[in-house]
DODRENTI-713091 format. One line per 3 residues: their letters; for each residue x, y, z of C-alpha. Coordinates in Angstrom, 3 decimals. Example, Ala and Ser with C-alpha at 12.3 -4.5 7.8 and 13.67 -1.06 7.14 Angstrom:
<nodes>
AS> 12.300/-4.500/7.800 | 13.670/-1.060/7.140
</nodes>
This chain:
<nodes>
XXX> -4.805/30.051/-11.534 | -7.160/32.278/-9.488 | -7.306/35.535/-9.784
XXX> -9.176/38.140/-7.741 | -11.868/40.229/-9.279 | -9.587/43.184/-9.581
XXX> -6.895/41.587/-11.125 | -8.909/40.333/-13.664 | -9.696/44.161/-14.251
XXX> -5.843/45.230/-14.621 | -5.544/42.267/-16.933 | -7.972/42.700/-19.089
XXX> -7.699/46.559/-19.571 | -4.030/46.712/-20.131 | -3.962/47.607/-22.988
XXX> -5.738/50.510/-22.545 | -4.194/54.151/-22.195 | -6.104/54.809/-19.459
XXX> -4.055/56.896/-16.747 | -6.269/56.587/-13.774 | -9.147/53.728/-12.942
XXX> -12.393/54.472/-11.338 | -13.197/55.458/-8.163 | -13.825/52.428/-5.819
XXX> -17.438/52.802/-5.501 | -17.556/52.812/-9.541 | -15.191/49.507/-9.671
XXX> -17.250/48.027/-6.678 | -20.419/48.591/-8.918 | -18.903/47.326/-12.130
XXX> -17.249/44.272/-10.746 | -19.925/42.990/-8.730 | -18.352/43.149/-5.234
XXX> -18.538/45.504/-2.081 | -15.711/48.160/-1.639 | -14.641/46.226/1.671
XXX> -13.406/43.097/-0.184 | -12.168/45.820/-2.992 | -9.615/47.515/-0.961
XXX> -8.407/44.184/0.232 | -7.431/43.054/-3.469 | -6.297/46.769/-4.186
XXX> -3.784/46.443/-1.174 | -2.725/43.198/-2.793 | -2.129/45.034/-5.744
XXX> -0.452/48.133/-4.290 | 2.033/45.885/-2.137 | 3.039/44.016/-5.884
XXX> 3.357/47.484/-7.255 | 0.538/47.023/-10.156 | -0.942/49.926/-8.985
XXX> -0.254/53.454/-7.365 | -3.370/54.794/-4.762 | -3.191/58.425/-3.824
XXX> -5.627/60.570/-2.143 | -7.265/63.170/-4.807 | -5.159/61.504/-7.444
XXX> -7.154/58.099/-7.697 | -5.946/55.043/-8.571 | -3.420/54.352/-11.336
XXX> -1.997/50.985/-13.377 | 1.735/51.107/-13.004 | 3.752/48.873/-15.701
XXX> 4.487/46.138/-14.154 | 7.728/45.400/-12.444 | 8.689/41.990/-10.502
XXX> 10.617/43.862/-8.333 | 8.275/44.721/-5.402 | 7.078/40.915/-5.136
XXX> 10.606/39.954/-4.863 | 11.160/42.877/-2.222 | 8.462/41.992/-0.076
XXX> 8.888/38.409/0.130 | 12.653/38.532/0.383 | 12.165/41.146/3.410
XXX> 10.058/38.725/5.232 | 12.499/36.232/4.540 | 15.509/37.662/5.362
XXX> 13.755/38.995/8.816 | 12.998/35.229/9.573 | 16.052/34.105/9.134
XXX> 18.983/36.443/8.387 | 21.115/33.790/6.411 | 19.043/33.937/3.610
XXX> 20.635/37.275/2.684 | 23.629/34.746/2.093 | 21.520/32.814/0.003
XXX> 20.476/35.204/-2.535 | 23.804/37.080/-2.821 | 24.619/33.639/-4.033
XXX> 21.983/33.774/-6.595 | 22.070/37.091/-7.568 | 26.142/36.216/-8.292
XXX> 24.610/33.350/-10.133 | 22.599/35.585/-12.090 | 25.555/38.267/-12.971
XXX> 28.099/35.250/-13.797 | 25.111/33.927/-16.525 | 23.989/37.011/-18.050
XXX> 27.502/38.759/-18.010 | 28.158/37.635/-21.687 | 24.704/38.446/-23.223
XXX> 24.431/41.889/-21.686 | 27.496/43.365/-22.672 | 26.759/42.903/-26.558
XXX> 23.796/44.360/-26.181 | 25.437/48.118/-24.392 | 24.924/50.869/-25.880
XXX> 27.557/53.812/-26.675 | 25.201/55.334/-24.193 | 25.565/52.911/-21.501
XXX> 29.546/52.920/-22.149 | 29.345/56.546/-21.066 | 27.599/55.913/-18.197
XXX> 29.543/53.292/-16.884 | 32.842/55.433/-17.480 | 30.926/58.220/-16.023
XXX> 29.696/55.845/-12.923 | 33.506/55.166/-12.374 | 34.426/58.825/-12.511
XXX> 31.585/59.791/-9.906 | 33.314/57.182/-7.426 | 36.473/57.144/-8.012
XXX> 36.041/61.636/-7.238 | 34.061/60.565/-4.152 | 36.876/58.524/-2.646
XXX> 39.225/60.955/-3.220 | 37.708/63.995/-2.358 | 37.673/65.623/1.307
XXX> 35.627/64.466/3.040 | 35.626/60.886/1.620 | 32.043/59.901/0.565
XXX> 30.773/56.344/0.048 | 29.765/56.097/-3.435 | 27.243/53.363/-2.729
XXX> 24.701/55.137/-5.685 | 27.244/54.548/-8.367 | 28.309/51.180/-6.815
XXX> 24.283/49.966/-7.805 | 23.806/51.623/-10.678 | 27.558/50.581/-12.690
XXX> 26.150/46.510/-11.993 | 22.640/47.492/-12.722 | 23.318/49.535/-16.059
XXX> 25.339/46.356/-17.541 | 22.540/44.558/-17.655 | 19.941/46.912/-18.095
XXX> 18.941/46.114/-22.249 | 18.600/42.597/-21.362 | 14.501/43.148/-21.573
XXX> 13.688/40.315/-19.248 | 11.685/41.832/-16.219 | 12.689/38.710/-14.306
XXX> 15.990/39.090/-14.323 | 16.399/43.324/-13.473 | 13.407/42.575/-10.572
XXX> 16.010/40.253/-8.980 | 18.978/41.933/-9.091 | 16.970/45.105/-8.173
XXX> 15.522/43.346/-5.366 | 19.155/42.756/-4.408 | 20.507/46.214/-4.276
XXX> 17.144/47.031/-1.854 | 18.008/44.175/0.110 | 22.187/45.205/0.599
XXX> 20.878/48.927/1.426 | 18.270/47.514/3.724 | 20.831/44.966/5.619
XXX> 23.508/47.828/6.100 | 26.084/47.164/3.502 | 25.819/50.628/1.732
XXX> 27.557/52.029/4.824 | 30.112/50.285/4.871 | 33.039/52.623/5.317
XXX> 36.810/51.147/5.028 | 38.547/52.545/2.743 | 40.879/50.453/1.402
XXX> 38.355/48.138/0.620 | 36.081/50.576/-1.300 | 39.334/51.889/-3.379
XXX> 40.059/47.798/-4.027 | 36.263/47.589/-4.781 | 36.216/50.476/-7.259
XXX> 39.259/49.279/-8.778 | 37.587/45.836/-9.890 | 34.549/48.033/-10.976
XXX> 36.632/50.484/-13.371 | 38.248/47.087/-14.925 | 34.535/45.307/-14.958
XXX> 33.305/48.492/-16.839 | 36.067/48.683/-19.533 | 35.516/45.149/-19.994
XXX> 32.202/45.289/-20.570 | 32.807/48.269/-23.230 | 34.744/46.340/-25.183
XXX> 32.947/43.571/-25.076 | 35.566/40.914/-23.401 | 33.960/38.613/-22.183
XXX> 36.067/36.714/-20.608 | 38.002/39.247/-18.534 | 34.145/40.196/-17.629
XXX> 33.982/37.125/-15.707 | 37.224/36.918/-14.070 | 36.813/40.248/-12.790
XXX> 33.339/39.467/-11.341 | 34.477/36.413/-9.696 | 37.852/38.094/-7.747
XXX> 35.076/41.009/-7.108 | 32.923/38.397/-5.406 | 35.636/37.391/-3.710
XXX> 36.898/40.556/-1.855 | 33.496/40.649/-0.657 | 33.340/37.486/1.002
XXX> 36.490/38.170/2.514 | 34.560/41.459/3.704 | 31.983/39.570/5.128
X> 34.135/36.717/6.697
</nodes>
């Protein structure tokens, strides 16, 4: 695999505490190439989300994350053609439906309390005056169940999905008895998850899925 000159430089100094990199004249000078072709692999690099570029702050390694490749490309794609949106709800379903039954044994007592706290937050919102949309707990109740799965794949994915419903419109979406059927399934998917069954997990996913198709029909 090729990799650009300053890629090779993240690479092989990550394991380095450094907090900022050198200035681009210093990094043209040490990697043997002019600063024109430099900020053309640094904007590479800043549209993956390796690094963060700030004027008077420098340039900075950022841990890596797969989520802005995933954001970019599915952007482009879903501009192209606007049924692939359709596509990767299917795969990010996929996704939950697999990794349902590994990620709830590996919660927390602090990620029960979120999720029961997640619920709360919502269920308040729908039932306060004025009704609000709570689209903020609505990501982060499916994204804290499988947040201690450690697999950078999988979160970028179904972080690139949540980006991709907010960019598309769904997180205005304002009718209420479908949010209050919505956050139903959710309080039932969260309990489940807390104690660990499994089963129900899945059963509730799949008639959550399916109020949402019926949404979209």
């Amino acid at each position: 695999m090729d990799h650009s000159e300053f890629f090779l430089f993240l690479l092989q100094n990550s394991e380095t505490d450094n907090e900022k990199l050198p200035s681009l004249k210093d990094l043209s000078t040490e990697l043997g190439i002019s600063i024109s072709r430099l900020r053309e692999q640094l904007e590479v690099a800043k549209a993956l989300g390796l690094v963060d570029v700030r004027p008077r702050l420098g340039i900075r390694p950022l841990p890596y994350s797969f989520t802005p490749a995933v954001d970019a490309s599915l952007c482009y794609a879903i501009q192209f053609d606007n049924t692939n949106f359709e596509k990767f709800v299917d795969l990010r379903r996929h996704l939950e439906y697999a990794y349902f039954p590994q990620a709830v044994d590996l919660l927390q007592e602090s990620d029960h309390q979120e999720l029961r706290r997640l619920v709360q937050d919502a269920w308040e919102k729908l039932r306060g005056s004025p009704v609000r949309i709570p689209h903020d707990e609505h990501r982060q109740l499916h994204l804290t169940i499988f947040n201690r799965l450690n697999n950078v794949f999988v979160s970028g994915l179904l972080e690139a999905y949540w980006d991709a419903y907010e960019a598309v419109g769904l997180n205005v979406y304002a009718d209420l008895d479908y949010l209050e059927q919505v956050w139903t399934y959710h309080e039932q998917l969260a309990e489940a998850a807390i104690i660990k069954d499994k089963s129900r997990g899945l059963k509730v996913l799949h008639e959550h899925f399916d109020l949402m198709d019926r949404m979209l029909a």
